[in-house]
C-alpha positions as CSV (number, residue, x, y, z in Angstrom):
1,X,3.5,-11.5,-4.2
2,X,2.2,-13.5,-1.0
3,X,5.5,-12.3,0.5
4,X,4.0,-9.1,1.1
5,X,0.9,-9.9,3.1
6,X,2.3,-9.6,6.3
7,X,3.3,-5.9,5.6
8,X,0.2,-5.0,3.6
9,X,-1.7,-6.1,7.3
10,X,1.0,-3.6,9.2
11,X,0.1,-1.2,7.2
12,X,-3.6,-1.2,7.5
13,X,-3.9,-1.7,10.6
14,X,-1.8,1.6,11.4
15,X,-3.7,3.6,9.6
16,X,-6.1,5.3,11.9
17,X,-9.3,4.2,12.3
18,X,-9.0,1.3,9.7
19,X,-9.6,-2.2,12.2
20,X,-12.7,-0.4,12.9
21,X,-14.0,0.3,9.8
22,X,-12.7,-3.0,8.6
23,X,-14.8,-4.7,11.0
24,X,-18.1,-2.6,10.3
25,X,-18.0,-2.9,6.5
26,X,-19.5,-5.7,4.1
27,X,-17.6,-8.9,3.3
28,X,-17.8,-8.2,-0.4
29,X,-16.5,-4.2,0.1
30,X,-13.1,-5.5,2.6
31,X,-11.2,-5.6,-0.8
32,X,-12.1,-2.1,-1.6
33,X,-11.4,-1.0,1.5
34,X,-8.1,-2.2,1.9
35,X,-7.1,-1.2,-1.5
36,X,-8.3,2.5,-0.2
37,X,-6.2,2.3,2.7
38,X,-3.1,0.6,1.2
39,X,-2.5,1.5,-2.4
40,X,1.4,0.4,-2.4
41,X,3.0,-2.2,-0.6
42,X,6.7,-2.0,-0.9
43,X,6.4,0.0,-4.2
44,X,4.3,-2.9,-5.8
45,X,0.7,-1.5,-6.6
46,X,-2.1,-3.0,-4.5
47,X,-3.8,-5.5,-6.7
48,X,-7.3,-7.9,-6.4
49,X,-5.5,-10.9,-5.5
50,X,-2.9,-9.1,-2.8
51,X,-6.2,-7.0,-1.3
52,X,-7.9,-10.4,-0.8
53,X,-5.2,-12.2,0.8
54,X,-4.5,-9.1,3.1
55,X,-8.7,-9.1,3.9
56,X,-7.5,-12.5,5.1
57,X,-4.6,-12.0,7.0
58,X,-6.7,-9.3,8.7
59,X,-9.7,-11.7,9.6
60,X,-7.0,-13.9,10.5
61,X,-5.4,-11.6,13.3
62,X,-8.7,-10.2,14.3
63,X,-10.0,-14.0,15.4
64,X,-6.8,-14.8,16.7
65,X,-7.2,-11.3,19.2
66,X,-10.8,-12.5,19.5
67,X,-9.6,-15.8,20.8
68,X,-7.2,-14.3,23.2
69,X,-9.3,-11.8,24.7
């Protein structure tokens, strides 16, 4: 299931507009959100535990680009 983090994070982050909200909305509403934005990740339904890794990933990337900038 992990497997597909990487490509649940491609996904969200091109969708328009969806870094920014990320960034703007509650810690405890990120999983919502990215289950809004991304409902399939290479046909497997988005699900609690994939949502919360991708929130992750996402934070991840967005410190990393924080770090670099």
């Amino acid at each position: 299931m992990f497997i597909l983090v990487p490509l649940c994070v491609t996904q969200f982050s091109a969708s328009d507009g969806a870094i920014a909200r990320f960034k703007t909305t509650s810690v405890y509403s990120k999983e919502s959100l990215v289950s809004e934005v991304v409902r399939n990740v290479a046909s497997t339904s988005m699900d609690y535990s994939l949502a919360r890794a991708c929130v992750s990933a996402i934070d991840l990337e967005l410190a990393k680009a924080a770090t670099k900038s």
